[in-house]
Chimera marker file (.cmm) of the C-alpha trace (Angstrom):
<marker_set name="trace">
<marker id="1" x="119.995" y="115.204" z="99.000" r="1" g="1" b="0" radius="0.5"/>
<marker id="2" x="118.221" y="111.872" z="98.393" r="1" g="1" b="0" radius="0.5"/>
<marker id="3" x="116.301" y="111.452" z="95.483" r="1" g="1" b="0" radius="0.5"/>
<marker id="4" x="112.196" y="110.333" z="95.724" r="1" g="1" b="0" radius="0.5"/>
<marker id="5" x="113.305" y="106.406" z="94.292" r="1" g="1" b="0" radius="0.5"/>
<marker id="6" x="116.003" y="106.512" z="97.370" r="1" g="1" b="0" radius="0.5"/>
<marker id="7" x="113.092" y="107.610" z="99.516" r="1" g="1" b="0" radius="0.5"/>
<marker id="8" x="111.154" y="104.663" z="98.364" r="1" g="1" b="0" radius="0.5"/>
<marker id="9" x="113.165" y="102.140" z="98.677" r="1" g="1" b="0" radius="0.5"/>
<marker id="10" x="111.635" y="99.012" z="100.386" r="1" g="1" b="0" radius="0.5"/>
<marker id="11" x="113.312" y="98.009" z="103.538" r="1" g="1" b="0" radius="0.5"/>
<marker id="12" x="113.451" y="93.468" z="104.377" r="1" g="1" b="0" radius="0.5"/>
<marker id="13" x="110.320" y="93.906" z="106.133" r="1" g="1" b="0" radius="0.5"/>
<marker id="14" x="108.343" y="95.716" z="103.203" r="1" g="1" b="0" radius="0.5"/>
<marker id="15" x="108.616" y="98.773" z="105.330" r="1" g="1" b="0" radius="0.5"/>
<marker id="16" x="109.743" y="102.576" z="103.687" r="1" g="1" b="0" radius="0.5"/>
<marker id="17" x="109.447" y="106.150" z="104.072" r="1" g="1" b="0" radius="0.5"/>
<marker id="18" x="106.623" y="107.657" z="103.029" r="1" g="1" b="0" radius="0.5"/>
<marker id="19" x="105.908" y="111.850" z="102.708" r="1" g="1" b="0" radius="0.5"/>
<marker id="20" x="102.902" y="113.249" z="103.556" r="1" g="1" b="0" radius="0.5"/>
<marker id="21" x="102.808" y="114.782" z="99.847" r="1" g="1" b="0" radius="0.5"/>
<marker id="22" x="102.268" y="111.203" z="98.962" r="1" g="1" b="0" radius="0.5"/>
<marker id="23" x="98.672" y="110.918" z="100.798" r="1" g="1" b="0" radius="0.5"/>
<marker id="24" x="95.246" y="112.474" z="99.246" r="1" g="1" b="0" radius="0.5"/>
<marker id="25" x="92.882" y="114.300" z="101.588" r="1" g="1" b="0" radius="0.5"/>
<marker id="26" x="91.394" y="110.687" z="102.240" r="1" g="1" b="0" radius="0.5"/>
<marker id="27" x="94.471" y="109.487" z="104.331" r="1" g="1" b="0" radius="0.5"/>
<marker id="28" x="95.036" y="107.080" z="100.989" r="1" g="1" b="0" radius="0.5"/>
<marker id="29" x="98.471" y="107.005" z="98.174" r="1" g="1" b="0" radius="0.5"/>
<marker id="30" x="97.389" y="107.396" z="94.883" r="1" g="1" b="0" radius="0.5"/>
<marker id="31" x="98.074" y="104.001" z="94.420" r="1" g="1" b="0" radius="0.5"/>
<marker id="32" x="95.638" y="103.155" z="96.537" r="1" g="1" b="0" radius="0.5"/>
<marker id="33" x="97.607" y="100.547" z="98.611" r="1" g="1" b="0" radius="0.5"/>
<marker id="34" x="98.836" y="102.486" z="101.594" r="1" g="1" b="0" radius="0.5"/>
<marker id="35" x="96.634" y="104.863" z="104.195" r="1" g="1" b="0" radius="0.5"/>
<marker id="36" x="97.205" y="107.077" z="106.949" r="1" g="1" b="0" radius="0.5"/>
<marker id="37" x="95.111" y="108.497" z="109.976" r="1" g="1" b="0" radius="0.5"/>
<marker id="38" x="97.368" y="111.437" z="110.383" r="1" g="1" b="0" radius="0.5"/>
<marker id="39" x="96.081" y="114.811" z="109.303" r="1" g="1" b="0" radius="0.5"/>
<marker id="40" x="98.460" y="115.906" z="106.707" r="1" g="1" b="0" radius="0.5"/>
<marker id="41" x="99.675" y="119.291" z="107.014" r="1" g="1" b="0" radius="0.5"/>
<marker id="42" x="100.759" y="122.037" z="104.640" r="1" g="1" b="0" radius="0.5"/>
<marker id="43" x="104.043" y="120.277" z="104.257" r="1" g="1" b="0" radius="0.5"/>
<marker id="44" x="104.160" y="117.390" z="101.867" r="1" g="1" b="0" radius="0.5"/>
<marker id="45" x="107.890" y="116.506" z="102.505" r="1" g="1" b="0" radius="0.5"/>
<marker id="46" x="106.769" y="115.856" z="106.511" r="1" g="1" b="0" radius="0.5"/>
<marker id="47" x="107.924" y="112.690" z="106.784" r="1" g="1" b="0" radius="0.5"/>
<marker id="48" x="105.462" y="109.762" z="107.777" r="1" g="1" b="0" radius="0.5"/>
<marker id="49" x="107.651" y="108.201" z="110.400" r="1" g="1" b="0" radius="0.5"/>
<marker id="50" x="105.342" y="105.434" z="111.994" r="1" g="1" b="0" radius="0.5"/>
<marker id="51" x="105.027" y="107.103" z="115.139" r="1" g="1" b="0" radius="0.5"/>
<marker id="52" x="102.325" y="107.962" z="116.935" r="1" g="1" b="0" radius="0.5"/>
<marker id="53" x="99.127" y="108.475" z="114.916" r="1" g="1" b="0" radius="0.5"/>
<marker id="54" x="101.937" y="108.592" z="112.002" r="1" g="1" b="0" radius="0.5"/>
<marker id="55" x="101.324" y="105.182" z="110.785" r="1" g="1" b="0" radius="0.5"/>
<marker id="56" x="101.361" y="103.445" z="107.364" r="1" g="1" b="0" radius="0.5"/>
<marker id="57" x="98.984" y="100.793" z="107.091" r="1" g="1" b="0" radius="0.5"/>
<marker id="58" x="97.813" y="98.647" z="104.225" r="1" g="1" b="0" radius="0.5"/>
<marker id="59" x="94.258" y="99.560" z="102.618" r="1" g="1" b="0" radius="0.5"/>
<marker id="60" x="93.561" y="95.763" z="102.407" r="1" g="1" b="0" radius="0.5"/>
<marker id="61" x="92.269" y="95.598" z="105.505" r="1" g="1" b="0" radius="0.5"/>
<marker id="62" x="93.356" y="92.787" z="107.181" r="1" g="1" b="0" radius="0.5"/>
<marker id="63" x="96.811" y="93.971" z="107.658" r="1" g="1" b="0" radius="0.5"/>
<marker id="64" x="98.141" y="95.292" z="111.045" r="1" g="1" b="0" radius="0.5"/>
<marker id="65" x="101.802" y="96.172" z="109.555" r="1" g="1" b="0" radius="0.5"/>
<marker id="66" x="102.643" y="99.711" z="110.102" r="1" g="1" b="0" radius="0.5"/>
<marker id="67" x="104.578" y="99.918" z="106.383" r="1" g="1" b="0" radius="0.5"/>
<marker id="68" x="106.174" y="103.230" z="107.584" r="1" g="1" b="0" radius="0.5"/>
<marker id="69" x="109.919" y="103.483" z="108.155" r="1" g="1" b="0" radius="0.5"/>
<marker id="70" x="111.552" y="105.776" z="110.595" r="1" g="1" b="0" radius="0.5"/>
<marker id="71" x="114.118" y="107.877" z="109.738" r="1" g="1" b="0" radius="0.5"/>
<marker id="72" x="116.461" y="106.144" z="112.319" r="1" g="1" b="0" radius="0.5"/>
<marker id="73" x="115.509" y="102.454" z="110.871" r="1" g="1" b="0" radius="0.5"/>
<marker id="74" x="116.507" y="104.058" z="106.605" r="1" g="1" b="0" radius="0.5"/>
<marker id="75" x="119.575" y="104.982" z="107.837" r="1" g="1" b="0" radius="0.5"/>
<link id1="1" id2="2" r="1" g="1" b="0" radius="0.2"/>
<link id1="2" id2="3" r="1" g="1" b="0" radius="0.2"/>
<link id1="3" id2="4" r="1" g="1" b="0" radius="0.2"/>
<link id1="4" id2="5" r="1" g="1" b="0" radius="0.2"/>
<link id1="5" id2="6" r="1" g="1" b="0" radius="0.2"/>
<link id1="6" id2="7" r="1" g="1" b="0" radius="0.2"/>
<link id1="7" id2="8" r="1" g="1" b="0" radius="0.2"/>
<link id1="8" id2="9" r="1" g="1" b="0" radius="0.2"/>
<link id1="9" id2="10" r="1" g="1" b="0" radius="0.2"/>
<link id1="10" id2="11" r="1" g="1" b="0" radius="0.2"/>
<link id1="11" id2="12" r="1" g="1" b="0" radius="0.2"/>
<link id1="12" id2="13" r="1" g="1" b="0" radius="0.2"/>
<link id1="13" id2="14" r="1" g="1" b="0" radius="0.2"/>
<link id1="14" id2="15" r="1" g="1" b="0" radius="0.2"/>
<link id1="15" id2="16" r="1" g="1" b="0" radius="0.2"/>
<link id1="16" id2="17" r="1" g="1" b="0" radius="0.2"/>
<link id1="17" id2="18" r="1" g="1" b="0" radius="0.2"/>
<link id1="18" id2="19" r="1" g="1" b="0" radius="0.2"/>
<link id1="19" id2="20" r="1" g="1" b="0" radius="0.2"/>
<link id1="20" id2="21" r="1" g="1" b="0" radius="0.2"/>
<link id1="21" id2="22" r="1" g="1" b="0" radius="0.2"/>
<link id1="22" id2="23" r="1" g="1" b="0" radius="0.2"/>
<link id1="23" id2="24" r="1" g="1" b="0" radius="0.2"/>
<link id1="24" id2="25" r="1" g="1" b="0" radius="0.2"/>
<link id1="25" id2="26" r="1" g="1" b="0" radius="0.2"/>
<link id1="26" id2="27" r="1" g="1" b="0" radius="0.2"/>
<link id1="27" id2="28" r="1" g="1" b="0" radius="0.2"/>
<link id1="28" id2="29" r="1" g="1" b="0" radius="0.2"/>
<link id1="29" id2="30" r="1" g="1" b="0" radius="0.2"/>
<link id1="30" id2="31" r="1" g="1" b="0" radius="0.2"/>
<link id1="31" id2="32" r="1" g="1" b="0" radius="0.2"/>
<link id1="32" id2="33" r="1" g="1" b="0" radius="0.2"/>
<link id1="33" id2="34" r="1" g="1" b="0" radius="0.2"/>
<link id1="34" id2="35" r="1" g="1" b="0" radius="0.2"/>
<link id1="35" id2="36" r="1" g="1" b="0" radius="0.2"/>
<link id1="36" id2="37" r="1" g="1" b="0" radius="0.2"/>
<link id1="37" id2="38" r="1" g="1" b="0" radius="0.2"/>
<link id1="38" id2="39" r="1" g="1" b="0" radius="0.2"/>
<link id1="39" id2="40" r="1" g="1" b="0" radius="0.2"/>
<link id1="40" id2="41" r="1" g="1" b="0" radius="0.2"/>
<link id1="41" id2="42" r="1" g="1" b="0" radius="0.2"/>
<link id1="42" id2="43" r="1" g="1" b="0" radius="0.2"/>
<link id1="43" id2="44" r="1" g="1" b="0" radius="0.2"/>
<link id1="44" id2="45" r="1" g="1" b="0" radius="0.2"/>
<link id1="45" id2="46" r="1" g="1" b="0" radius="0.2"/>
<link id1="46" id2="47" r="1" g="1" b="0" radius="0.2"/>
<link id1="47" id2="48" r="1" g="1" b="0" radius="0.2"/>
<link id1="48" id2="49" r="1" g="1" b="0" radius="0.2"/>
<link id1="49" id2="50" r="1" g="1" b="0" radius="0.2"/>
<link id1="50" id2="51" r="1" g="1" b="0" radius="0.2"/>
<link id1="51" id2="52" r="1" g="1" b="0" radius="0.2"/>
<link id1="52" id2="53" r="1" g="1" b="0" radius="0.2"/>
<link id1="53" id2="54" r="1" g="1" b="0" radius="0.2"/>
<link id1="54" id2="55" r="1" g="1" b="0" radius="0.2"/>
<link id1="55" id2="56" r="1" g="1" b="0" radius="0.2"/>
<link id1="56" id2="57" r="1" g="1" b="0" radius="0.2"/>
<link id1="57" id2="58" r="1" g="1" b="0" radius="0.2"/>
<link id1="58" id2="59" r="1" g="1" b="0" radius="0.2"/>
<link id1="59" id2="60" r="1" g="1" b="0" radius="0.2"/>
<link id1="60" id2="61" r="1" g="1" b="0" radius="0.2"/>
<link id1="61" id2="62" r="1" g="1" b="0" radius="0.2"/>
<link id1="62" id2="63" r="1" g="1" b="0" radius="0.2"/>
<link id1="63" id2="64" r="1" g="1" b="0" radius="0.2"/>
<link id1="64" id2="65" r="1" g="1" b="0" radius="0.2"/>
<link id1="65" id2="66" r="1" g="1" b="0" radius="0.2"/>
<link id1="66" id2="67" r="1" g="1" b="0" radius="0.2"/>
<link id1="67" id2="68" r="1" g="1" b="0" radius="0.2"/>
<link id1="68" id2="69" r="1" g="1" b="0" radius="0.2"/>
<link id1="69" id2="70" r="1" g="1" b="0" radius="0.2"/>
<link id1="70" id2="71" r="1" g="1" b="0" radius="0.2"/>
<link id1="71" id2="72" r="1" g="1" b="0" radius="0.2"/>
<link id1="72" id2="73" r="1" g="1" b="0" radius="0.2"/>
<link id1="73" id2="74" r="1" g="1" b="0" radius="0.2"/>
<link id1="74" id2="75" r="1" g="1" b="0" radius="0.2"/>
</marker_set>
């Protein structure tokens, strides 16, 4: 089992994995410098792949990057 810091490790590209656990009811991190469109479920270890409407952008603004990492691209 990987452990949340393995999780979070930042990829070349400034890219990770994020959980939906990770993501208040405003799409937003608690750090305030990621946000998501997708509607969170009841699952907070769903992971935020970058698919689809599963996209990790930065709150910034003026950033396009999607910051989430697929599970394919940690391995």
């Amino acid at each position: 089992m990987l452990t949340d810091e393995a999780l979070k490790t930042i990829d070349t590209n400034g890219r990770r994995i994020f959980l939906s656990g990770e993501f208040g009811v405003t799409g937003i991190t608690s750090d305030e410098l990621h946000l998501c469109h997708h509607r969170m479920g009841t699952n907070p270890l769903e992971i935020i792949d970058g698919s689809n409407d599963k996209k990790v952008y930065s709150t910034d603004g003026h950033d396009e990057t999607n910051y989430a990492l697929t599970k394919d691209d940690f391995v």
